[in-house]
C-alpha positions in Angstrom: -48.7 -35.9 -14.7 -46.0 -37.2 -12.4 -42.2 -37.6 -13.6 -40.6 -41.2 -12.3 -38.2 -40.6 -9.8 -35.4 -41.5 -12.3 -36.6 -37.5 -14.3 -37.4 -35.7 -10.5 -33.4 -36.1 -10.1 -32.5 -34.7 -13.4 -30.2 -31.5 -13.6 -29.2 -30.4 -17.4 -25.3 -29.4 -17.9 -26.4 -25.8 -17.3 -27.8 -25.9 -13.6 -25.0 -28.0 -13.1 -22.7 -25.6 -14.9 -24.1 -22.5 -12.8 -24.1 -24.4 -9.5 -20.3 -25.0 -10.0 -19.7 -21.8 -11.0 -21.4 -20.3 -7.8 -19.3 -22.8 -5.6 -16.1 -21.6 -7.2 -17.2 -18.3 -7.1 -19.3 -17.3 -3.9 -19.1 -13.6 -3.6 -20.5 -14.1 -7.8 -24.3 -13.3 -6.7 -24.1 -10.4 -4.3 -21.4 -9.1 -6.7 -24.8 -9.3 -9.2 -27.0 -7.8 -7.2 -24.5 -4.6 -6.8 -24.5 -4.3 -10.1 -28.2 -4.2 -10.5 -29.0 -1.9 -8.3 -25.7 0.1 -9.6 -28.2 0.0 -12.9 -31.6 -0.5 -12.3 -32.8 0.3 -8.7 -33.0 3.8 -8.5 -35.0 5.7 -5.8 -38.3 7.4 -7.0 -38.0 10.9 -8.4 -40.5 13.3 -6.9 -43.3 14.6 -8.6 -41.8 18.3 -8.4 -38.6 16.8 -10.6 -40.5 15.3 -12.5 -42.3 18.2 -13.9 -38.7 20.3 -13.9 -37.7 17.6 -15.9 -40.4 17.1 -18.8 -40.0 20.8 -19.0 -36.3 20.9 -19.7 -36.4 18.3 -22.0 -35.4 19.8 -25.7 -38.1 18.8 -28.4 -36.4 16.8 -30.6 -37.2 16.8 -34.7 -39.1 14.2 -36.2 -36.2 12.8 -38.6 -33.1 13.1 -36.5 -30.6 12.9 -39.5 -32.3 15.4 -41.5 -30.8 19.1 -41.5 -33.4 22.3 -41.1 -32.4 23.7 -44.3 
């Protein structure tokens, strides 16, 4: 199904919203992607430290709040 030309040049308030806000601020999306790889782009852990890792890892108790008595 085709849109009439008069929908194709649609933008809602938030693209337009966003595309000011990127022209006002233009450092804004590298200053993102800093912060994602700050968060979420780690490098790969080695097998090796992986294994020193699972076994370090304390068991934890099945009900967290409740005291060994």
């Amino acid at each position: 199904m085709k849109l009439s030309k008069q929908h194709s040049m649609y933008e809602s308030e938030h693209t337009l919203f966003i595309k000011a806000l990127k022209e006002k601020n233009p450092g804004m999306e590298a200053g993102q992607q800093q912060g994602r790889a700050l968060l979420w782009d780690r490098p790969p852990v080695s097998l090796d430290e992986q294994e020193r890792q699972l076994k370090s890892a304390i068991k934890q108790q099945a009900y967290v709040y409740q005291n060994k008595v």
